[in-house]
PLY file of the C-alpha trace (Angstrom):
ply
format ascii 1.0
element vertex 335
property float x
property float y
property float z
element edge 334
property int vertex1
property int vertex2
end_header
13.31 -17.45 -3.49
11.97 -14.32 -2.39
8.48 -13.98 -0.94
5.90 -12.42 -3.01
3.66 -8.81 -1.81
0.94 -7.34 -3.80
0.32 -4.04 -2.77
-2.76 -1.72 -4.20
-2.56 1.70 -4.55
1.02 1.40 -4.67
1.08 4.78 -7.32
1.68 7.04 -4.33
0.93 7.84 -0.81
0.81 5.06 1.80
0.79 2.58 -0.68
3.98 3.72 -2.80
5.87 3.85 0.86
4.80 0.70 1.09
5.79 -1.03 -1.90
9.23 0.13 -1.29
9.10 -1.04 2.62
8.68 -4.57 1.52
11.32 -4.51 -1.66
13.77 -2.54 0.53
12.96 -5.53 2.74
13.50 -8.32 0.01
10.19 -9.10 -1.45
9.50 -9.32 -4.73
6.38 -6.72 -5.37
3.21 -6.67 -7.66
2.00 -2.65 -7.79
-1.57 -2.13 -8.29
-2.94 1.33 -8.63
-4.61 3.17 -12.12
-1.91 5.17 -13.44
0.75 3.62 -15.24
3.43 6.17 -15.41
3.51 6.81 -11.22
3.32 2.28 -11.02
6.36 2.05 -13.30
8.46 5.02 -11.45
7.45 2.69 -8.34
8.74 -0.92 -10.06
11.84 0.66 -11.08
12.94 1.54 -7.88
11.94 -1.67 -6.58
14.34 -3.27 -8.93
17.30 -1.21 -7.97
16.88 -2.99 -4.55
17.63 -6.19 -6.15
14.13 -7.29 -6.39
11.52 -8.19 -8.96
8.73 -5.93 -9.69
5.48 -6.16 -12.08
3.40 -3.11 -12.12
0.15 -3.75 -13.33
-2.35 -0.93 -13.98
-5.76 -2.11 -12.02
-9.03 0.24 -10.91
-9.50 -1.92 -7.65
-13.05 -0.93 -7.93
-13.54 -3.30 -10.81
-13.64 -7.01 -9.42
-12.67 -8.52 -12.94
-9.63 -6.61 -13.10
-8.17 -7.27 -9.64
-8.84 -10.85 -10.56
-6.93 -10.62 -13.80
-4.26 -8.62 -11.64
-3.75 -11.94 -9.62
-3.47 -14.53 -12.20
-0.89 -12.59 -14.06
1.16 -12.28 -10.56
1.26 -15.72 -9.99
1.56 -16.62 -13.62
5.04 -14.15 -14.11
6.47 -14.16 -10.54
4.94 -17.04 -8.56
2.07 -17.82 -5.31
1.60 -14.49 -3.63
2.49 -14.89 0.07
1.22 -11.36 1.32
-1.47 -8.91 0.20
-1.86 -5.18 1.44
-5.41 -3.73 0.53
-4.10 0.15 0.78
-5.95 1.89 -2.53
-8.04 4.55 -0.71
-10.15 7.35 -2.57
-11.99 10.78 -0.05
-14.01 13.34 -0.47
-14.29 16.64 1.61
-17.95 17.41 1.54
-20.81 17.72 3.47
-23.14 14.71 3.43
-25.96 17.33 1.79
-23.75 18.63 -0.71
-22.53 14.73 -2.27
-23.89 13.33 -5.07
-25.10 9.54 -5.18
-22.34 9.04 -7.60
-19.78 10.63 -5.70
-20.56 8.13 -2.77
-21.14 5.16 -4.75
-17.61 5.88 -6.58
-15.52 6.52 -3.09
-17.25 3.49 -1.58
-16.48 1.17 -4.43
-13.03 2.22 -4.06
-12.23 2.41 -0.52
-14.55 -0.56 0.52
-15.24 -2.56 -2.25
-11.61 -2.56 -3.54
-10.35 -4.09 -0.58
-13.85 -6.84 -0.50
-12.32 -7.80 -4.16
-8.54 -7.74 -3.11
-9.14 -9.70 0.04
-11.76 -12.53 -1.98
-8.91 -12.46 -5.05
-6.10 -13.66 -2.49
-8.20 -15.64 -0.04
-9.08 -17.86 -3.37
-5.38 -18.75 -4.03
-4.00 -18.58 -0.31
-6.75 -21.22 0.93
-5.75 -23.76 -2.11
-2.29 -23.38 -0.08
-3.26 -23.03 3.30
-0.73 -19.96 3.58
-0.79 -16.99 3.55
-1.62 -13.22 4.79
-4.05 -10.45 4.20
-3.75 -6.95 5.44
-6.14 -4.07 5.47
-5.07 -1.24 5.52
-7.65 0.62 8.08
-7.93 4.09 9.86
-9.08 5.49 12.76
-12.23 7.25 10.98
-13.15 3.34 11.28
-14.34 3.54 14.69
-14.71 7.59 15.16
-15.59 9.15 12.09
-15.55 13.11 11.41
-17.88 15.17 9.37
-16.69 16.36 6.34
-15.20 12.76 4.99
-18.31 10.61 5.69
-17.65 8.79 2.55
-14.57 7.07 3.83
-15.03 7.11 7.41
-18.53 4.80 6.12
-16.12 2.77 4.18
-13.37 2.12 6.41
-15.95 1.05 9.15
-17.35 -1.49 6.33
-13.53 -3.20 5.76
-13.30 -3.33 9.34
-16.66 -5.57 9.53
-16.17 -7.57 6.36
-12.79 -8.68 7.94
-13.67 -9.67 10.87
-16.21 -11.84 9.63
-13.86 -12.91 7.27
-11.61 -14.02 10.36
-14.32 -15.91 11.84
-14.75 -18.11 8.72
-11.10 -18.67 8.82
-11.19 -19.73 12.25
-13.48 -22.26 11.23
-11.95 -23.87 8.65
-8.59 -24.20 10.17
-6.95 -22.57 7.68
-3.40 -20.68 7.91
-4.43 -18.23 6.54
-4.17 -14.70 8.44
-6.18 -11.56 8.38
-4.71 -8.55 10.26
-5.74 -4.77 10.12
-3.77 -1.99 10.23
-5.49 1.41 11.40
-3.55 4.50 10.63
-3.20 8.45 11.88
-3.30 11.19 9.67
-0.33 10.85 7.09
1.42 13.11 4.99
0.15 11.97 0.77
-1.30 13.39 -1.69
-4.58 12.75 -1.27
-5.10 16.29 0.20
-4.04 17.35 -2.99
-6.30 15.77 -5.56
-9.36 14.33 -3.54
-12.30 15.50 -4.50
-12.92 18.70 -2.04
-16.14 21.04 -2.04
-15.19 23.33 0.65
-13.53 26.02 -0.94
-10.46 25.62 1.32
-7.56 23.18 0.92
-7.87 20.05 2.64
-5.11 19.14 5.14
-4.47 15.78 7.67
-5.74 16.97 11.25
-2.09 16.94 12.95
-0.40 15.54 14.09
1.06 14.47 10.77
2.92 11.84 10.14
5.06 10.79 7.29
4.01 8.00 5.13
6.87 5.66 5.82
5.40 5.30 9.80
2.50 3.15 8.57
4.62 1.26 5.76
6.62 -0.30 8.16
3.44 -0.72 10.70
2.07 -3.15 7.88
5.19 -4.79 6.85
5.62 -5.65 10.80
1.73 -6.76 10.71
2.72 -9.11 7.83
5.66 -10.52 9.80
4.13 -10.44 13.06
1.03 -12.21 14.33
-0.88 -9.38 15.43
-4.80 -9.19 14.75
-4.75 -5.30 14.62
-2.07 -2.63 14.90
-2.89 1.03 15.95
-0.18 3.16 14.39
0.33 6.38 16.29
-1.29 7.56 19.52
-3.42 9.34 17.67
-5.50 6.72 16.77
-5.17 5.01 20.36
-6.84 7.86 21.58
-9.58 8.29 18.91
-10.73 4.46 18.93
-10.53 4.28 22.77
-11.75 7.68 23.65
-14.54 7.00 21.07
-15.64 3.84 23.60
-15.50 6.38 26.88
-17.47 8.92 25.49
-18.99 9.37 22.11
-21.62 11.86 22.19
-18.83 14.22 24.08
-16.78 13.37 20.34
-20.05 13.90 18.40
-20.08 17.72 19.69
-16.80 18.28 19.71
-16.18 17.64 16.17
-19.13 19.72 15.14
-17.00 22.30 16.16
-13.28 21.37 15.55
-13.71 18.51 12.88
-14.21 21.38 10.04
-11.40 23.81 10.63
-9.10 21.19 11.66
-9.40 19.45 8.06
-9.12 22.83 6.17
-6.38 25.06 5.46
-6.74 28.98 5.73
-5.84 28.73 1.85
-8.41 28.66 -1.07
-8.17 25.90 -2.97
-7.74 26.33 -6.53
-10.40 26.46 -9.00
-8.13 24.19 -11.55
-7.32 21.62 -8.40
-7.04 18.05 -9.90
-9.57 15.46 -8.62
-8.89 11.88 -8.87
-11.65 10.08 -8.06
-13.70 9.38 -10.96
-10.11 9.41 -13.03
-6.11 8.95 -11.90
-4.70 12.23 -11.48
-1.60 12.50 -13.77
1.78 14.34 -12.31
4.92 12.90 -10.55
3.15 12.30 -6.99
5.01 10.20 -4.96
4.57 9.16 -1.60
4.70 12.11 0.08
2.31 14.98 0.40
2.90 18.69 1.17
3.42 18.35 4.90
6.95 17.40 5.00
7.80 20.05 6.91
5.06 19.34 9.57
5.24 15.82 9.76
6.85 13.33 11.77
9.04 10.46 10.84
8.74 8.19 14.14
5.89 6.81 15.89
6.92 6.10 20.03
3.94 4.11 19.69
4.63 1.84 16.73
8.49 0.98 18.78
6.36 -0.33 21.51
3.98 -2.48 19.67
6.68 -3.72 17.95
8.81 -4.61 20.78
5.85 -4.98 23.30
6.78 -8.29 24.74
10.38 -6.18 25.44
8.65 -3.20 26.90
6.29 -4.74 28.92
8.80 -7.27 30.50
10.31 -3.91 31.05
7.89 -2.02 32.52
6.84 -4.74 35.11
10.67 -4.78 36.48
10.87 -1.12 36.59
7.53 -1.39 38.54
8.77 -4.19 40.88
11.93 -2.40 41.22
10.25 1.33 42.19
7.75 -1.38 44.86
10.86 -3.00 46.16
12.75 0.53 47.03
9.21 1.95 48.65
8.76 -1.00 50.89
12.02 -0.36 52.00
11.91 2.88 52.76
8.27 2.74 54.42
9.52 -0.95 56.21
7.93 -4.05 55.54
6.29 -5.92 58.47
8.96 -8.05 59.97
11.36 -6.45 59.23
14.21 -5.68 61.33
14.92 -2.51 62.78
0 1
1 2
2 3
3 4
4 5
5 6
6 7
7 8
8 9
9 10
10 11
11 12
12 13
13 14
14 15
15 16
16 17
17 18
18 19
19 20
20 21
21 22
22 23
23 24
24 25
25 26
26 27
27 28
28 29
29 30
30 31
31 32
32 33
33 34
34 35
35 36
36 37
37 38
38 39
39 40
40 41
41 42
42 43
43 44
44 45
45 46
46 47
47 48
48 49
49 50
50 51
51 52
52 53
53 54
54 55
55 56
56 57
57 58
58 59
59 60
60 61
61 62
62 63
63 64
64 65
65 66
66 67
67 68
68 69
69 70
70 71
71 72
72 73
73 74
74 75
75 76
76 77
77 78
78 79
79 80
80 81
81 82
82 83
83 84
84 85
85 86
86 87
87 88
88 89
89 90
90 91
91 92
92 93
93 94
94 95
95 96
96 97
97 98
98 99
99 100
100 101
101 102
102 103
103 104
104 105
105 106
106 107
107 108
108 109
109 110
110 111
111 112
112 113
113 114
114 115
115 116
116 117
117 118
118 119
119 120
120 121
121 122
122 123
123 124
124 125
125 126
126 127
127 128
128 129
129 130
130 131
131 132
132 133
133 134
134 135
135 136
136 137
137 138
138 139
139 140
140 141
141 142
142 143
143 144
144 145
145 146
146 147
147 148
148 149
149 150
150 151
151 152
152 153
153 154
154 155
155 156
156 157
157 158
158 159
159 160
160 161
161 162
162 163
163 164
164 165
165 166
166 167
167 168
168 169
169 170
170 171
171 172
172 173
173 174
174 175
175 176
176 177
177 178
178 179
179 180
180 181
181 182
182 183
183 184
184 185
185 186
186 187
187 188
188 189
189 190
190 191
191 192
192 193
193 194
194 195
195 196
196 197
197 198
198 199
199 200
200 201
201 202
202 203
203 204
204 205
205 206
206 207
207 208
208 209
209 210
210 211
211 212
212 213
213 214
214 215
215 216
216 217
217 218
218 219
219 220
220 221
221 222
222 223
223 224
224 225
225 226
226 227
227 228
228 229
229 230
230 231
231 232
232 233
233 234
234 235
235 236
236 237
237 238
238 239
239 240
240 241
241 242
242 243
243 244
244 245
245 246
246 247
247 248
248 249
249 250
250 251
251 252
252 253
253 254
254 255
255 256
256 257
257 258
258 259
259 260
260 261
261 262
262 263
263 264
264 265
265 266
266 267
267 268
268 269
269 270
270 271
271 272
272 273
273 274
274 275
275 276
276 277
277 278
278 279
279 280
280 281
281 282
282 283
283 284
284 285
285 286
286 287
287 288
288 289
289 290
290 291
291 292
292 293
293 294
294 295
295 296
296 297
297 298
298 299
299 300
300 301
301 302
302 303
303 304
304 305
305 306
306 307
307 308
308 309
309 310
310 311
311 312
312 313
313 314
314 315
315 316
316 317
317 318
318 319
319 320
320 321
321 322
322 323
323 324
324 325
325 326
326 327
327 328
328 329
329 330
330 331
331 332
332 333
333 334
């Protein structure tokens, strides 16, 4: 029997590459997002892989309905074994130019519909004492920019929630895991349809990478025990440099974090906005940025294969100290 994923947002972007990672893979796949149309294009071609798929159209926001969303998964296909929390909404705005609704609407989203996926799987995985949870994260989590404070605030609340959450299951010996996965900027729609007050088109500050990079990031974190995973070096650098020097970040992005979010082109005065209500249109995964995107992450082969590329990065080094003592002589050694 195949294992069981449910996947939010799995209408396009991130969480459509996703959804096919793990039926590609062999799991049988529950797609959550709002708009029907884009969640059945994404079950069909789940099926072609030989796979079962229910697509079930669910506003994560709403607690009830992610709830509902669960019993009818395990009721038609069976326990759910893995659950990605990747349903995401942005906004491109200054902080003085959002409305209380706006921000109350992205958090709900972003934050709150990963609270209400992670408390809708924790209550069935604990009854089995299996089980894993990821969260789908960013690297606005620990350095945010100006311009999307809306997310950046709500991806810094998932990453709090779970590790309290990780805590608790520490304590009650469950085996049940938690793992986050913090991604780069990715090529997907969003750029296209969030919400954007800047009179410019958004873009992903490069460099860009294709949305398949971070699907197989969290299908490794489900496989893998790994507590977080840091896909690209992009976000190595932002969470770590964020650590060494803050305040240096703080004024740099006052200067760079605008025009490196925003195209040279207007945006549209018709542009769709999704947040308050799906977008409709045959979005996929993939964004606009094909063409300046990347399709491998050198970083995401070593994680993956870190035990392999540290074992061999400690023989190269003993092999390059071995030749040097040779050629500078080690005491006692013969002439």
């Amino acid at each position: 029997m195949n294992k069981i994923v449910v996947v939010t947002g799995a209408g396009a972007g991130v969480g459509r590459a996703t959804a096919d990672e793990f039926a590609r893979a062999g799991y049988d796949v529950v797609l959550l997002s709002r708009d029907p149309d884009r969640l059945e294009k994404a079950a069909i071609y789940a099926r072609r892989q030989g796979v079962r798929a229910l697509a079930i159209p669910t506003d994560v926001a709403d607690a009830a309905a992610v709830e509902a969303a669960a019993d009818k998964a395990e009721r038609e296909l069976g326990p759910i074994d893995v659950w990605v929390n990747v349903a995401m909404a942005t906004i491109f705005s200054p902080v003085a130019k959002l409305t209380p609704e706006e921000v109350e609407r992205g958090t709900q989203v972003t934050y709150l519909g990963q609270v209400h996926g992670m408390m809708s799987a924790l209550k069935r995985m604990r009854k089995r004492d299996r089980g894993v949870i990821v969260n789908v994260g960013s690297a606005l989590a620990y350095r945010s920019v100006p311009l999307q404070s809306v997310y950046c605030g709500a991806k810094a609340a998932i990453r709090g929630f779970t590790d309290s959450l990780r805590s608790e299951i520490i304590h009650d010996k469950l085996n049940v895991r938690v793992t986050m996965v913090d991604l780069p900027a990715v090529n997907t729609p969003q750029f296209d349809w969030a919400l954007n007050k800047m009179g410019r088109r958004a873009q992903p500050v490069p460099p860009i990478y294709e949305p398949e990079v971070p699907a197989r990031a969290i299908r490794f974190a489900a496989e893998n025990k790994r507590r977080n995973v840091w896909v690209g070096y992009p976000t190595v650098q932002a969470i770590l440099g964020n650590r060494i020097a803050p305040g240096l970040l703080d004024r740099y992005l006052a200067k760079a974090g605008y025009s490196g979010q925003l195209t040279d082109e207007e945006k549209p005065d018709d542009a769709p906005v999704n947040l308050f209500k799906p977008v409709k249109g045959d979005y996929d995964a993939h964004g606009r940025f094909d063409g300046r995107s990347k399709s491998r992450s050198v970083q995401m082969f070593t994680e993956r294969h870190r035990l392999a590329f540290w074992s061999a990065a400690g023989l190269l080094a003993a092999a390059g100290l071995y030749h040097l003592a040779r050629r500078e002589g080690c005491p006692g050694r013969k002439p």
